[in-house]
C-alpha positions in Angstrom: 47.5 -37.4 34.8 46.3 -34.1 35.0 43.2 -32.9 36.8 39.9 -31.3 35.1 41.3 -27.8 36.9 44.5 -27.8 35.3 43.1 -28.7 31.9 43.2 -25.7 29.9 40.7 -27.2 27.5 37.8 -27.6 30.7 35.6 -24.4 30.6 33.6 -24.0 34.3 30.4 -23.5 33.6 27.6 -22.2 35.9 23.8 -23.6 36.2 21.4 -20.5 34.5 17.5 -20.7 35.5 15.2 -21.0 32.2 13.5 -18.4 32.2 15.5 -14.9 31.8 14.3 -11.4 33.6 15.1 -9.9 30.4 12.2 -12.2 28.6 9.4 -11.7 30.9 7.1 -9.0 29.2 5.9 -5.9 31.5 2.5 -4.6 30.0 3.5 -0.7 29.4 0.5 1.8 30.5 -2.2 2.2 26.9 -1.3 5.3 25.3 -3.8 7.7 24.7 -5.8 8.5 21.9 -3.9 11.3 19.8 -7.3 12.0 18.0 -9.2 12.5 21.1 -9.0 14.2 24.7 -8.8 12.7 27.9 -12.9 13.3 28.1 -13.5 11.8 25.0 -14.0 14.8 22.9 -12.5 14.5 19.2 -9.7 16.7 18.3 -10.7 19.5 15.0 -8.3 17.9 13.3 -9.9 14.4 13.5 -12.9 15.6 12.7 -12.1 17.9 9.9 -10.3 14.9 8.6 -13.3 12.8 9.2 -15.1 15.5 6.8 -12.9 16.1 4.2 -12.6 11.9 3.6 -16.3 11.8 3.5 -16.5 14.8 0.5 -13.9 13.1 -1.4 -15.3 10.0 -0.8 -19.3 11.3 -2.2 -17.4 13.3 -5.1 -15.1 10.0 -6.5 -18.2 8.2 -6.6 -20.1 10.7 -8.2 -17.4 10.9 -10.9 -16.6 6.9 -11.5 -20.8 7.3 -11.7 -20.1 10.0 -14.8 -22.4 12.0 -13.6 -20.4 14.8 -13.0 -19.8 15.0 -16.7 -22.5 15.8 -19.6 -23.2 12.1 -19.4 -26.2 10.4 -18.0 -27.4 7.3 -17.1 -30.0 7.5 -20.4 -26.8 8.0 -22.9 -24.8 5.2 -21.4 -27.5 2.7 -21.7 -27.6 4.3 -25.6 -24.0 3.3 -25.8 -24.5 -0.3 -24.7 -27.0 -0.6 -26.8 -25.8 0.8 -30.0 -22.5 -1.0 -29.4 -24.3 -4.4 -28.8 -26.5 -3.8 -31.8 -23.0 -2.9 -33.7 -21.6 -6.6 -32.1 -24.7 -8.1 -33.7 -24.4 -6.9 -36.8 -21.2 -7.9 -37.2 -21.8 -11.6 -36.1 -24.2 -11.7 -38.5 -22.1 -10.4 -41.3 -19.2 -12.8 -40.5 -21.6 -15.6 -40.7 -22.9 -14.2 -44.3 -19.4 -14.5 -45.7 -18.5 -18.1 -44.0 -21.7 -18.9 -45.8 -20.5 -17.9 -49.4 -23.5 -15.4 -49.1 
């Protein structure tokens, strides 16, 4: 009989605590701000940034508004109305000829 030493198929093991170094987290220091100073002043970048976003902003909604263009709010509601007017007539026309009119 052999012994468990001699065994070449026995691996020795060894008893490992639960909870590795490696795993434990270590808050690192907050980086600071790149957009602002250690005083709390705003960089020129930041806030040319800040500005710029803000005119696009005003002029994209000015545009999806069409009022940038030669259109106003007056023809717009013109359109609606002359194409719901259009949508009525037609209805109505559809209905003549299901009739036999």
């Amino acid at each position: 009989m052999t012994k468990p030493e001699d065994d070449p198929n026995v691996l020795d093991g060894e008893i490992v605590d639960e909870t590795p170094t490696a795993a434990i987290a270590v808050p690192s220091p907050p980086l600071p701000d790149p957009d602002y100073s250690t005083g709390g002043v705003p960089s020129f970048d930041f806030v040319r940034d800040k500005i710029e976003n803000r005119y696009n902003t005003s002029v994209g909604s000015v545009e999806v508004a069409g009022l940038g263009t030669d259109t106003t709010a007056e023809t717009l509601d013109k359109q609606i109305a002359d194409r719901d007017q259009a949508a009525k007539d037609r209805l109505a026309e559809i209905r003549r000829s299901m009739r036999g009119e």
